[in-house]
C-alpha positions in Angstrom: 0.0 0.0 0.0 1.3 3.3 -1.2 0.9 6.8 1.3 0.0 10.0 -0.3 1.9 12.9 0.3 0.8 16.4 -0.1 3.3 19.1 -0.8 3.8 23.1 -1.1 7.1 24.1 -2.3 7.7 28.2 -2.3 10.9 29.9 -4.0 11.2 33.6 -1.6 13.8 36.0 -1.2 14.7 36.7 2.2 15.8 40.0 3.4 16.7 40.6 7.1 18.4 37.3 8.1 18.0 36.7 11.8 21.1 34.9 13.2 19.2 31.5 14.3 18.6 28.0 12.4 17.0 28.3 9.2 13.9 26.2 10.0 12.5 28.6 12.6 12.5 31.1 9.5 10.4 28.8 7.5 8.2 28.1 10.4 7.7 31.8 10.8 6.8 32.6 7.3 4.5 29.7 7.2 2.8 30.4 10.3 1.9 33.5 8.7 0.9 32.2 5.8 -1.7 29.7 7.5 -3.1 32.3 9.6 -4.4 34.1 5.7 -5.0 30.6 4.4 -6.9 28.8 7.2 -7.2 30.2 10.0 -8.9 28.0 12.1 -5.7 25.5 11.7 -3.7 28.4 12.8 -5.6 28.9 15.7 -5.7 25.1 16.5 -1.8 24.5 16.2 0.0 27.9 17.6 -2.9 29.5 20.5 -4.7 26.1 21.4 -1.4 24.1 21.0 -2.9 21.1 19.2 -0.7 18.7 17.3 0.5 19.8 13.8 0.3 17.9 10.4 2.9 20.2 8.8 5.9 19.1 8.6 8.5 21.6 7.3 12.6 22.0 5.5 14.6 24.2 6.4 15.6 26.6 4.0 17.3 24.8 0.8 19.7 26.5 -1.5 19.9 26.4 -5.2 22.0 23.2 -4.9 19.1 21.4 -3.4 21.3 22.1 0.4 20.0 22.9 3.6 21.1 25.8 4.9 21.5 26.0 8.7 21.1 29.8 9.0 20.8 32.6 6.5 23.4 35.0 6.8 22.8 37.6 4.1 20.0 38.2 2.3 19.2 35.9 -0.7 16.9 33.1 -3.2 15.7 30.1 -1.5 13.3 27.0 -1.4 11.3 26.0 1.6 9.4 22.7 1.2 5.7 22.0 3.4 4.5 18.1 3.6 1.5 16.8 5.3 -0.5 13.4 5.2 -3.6 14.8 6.9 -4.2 18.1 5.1 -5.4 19.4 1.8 -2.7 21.8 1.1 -4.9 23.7 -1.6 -5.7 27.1 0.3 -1.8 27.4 1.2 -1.3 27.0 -2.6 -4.3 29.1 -3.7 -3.5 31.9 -1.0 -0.2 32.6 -2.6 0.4 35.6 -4.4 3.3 35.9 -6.8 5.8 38.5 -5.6 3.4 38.9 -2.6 5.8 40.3 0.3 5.3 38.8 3.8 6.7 40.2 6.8 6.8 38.6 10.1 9.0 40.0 13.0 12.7 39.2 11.9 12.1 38.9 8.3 10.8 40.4 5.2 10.2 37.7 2.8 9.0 37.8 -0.9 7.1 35.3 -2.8 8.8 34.5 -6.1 7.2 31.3 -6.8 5.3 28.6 -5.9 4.6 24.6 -7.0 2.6 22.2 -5.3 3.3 18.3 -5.2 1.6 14.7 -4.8 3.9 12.1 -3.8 2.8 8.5 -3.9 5.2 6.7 -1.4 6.2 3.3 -1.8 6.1 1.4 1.7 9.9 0.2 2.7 10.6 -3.4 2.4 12.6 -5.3 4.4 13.1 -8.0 5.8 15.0 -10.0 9.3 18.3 -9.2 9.9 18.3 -6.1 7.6 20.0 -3.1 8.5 18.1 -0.1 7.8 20.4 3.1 7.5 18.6 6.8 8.5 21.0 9.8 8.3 19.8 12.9 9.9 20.4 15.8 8.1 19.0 18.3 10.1 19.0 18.5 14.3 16.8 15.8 15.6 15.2 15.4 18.9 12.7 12.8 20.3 10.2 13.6 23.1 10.0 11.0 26.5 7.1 12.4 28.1 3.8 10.3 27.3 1.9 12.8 24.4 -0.9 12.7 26.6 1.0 15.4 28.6 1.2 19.0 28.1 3.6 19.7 25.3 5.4 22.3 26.8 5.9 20.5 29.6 7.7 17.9 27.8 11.2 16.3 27.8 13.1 15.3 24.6 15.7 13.3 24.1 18.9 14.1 21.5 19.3 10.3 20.6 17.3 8.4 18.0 16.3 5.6 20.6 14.5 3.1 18.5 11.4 2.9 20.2 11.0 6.4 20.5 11.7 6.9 16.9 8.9 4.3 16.1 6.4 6.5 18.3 7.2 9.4 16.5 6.6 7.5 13.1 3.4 5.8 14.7 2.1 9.2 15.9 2.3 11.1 12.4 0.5 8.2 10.8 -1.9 8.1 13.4 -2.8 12.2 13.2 -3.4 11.3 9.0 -6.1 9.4 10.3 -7.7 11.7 12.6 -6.3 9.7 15.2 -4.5 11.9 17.7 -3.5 9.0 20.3 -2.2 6.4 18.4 -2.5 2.7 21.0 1.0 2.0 21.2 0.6 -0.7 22.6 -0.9 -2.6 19.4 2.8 -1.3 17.7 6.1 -3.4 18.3 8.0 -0.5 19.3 11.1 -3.2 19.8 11.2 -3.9 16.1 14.7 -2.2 15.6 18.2 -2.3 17.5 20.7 0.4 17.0 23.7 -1.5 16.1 25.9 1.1 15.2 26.4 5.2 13.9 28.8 7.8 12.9 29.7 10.9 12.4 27.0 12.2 15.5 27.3 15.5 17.1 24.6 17.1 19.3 24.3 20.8 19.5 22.3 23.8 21.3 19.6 25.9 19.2 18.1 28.6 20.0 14.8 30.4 19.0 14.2 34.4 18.2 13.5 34.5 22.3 16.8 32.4 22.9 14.3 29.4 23.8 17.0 26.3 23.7 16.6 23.6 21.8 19.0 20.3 21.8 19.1 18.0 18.9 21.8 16.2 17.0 23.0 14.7 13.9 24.7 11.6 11.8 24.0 8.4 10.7 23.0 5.9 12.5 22.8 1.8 11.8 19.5 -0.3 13.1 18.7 -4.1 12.6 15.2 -5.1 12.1 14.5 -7.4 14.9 10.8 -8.1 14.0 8.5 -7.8 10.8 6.4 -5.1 12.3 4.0 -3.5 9.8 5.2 0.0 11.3 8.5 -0.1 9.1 6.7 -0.1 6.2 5.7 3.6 6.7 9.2 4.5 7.6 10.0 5.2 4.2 7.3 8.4 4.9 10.3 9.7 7.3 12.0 10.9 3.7 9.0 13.9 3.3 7.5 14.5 7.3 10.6 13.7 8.8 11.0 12.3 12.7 11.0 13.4 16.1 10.1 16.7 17.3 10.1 20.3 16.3 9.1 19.3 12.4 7.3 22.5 11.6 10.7 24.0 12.6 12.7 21.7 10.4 13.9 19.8 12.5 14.6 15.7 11.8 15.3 15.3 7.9 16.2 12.6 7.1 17.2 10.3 4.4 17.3 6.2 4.5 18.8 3.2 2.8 19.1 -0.1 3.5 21.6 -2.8 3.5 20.5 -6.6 2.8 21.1 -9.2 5.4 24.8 -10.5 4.2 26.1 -7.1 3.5 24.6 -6.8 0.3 23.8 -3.0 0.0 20.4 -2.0 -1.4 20.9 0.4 -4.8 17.7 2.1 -4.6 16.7 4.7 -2.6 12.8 4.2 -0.8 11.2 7.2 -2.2 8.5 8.3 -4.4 7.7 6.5 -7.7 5.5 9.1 -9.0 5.8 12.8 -8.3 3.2 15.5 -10.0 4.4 19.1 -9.7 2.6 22.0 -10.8 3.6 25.2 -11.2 
């Protein structure tokens, strides 16, 4: 079974640069973009506090990079995916050249595309190592989601069963379903055997609001055939962990066959329609 993913992709110039991580820029300008397009979303996800089905990049340079903070003014890309949500009335509300200003940025709209991603579920199998290297900061919250989310700790590892929840929840908010039972879900279904190249760092906000996440690449072994590893190929587009609408968790994946054999194609989309 294939998942459909929605996408906005805009092209802006950005004048002003703040001097904090690029994704809190993109959640900024989308924010106010939401609050013109649909408001009562807005309201739901930044006064009430309700999960979000947005998941957002960073800003992206012309080489298809992230870029961790914008230092001088400048073109870029910012990509929006969801699961649960029409995206249409973001699309729709934008305005060519529009200019948007929110309070450390002015940003202009040079142009936008909108995308539907079929996405093939990830096969593998026992013994299989699946390989997720995280490109941006990642972080993974501890407290039950039952619990206030302010309130909440995170944890700058990618423990495997915490990744899982993180996976189980977005699929379970697609669904209108925004307490997933866990307890139906083999969160034990991976083992970390192994990573490199990992370093966790401090971010902080406009208000100097920390924020601990890390990177690198990082080995697991499928211990059990849980259905929930299918839909990790989904991780690709909404990411994992917390702090998504900020950018926060991209990731991309590969696998590696039981025997060593590494796998030559890449779990992503098979069809893509963009339109401009």
């Amino acid at each position: 079974m294939k998942v459909n993913v929605l996408g906005v992709h805009l092209y802006v110039s950005v004048k002003k640069p703040a001097d904090v991580f690029s994704g809190f820029a993109s959640r900024s300008l989308f924010y106010k973009i939401l609050q013109k397009a649909s408001p009562e979303d807005f309201r739901r996800i930044h006064v009430e506090g309700k999960p979000t089905p947005y998941y957002l990049t960073p800003f992206v340079d012309i080489r298809g990079k992230f870029i961790f903070k914008i230092r001088e003014d400048g073109e870029y890309f910012i990509s929006v995916y969801s699961i649960a949500r029409d995206l249409s009335k973001i699309t729709w509300s934008l305005i060519e050249h529009e200019t948007i200003e929110t309070k450390n940025y002015l940003f202009e709209i040079l142009g936008v595309a909108a995308s539907s991603i079929d996405v093939k579920p990830l096969e593998v199998d026992l013994g299989d190592v699946i390989i997720i290297k995280f490109l941006t900061p990642a972080s993974f919250r501890v407290t039950p989601y039952s619990k206030i989310k302010s309130y909440s700790t995170y944890f700058p590892f990618p423990r495997p069963d915490l990744l899982l929840r993180s996976l189980v929840r977005t699929v379970g908010m697609s669904s209108k379903n925004e307490t997933p039972d866990y307890e139906s879900i083999d969160l034990n279904a991976l083992r970390l055997i192994s990573f490199r190249d990992s370093s966790t760092m401090l971010i902080r906000d406009f208000m100097g609001r920390p924020y601990v996440g890390f990177t690198g690449t990082f080995y697991f072994e499928v211990k059990s055939a849980s259905p929930i590893l299918r839909l990790l190929s989904l991780a690709e587009y909404v990411g994992l962990g917390g702090w998504r609408t900020a950018g926060f968790g991209r990731v991309i994946l590969d696998v590696a066959r039981k025997g060593g054999v590494r796998n030559k194609t890449k779990y992503q989309s098979d069809k893509v329609n963009i339109s401009i």
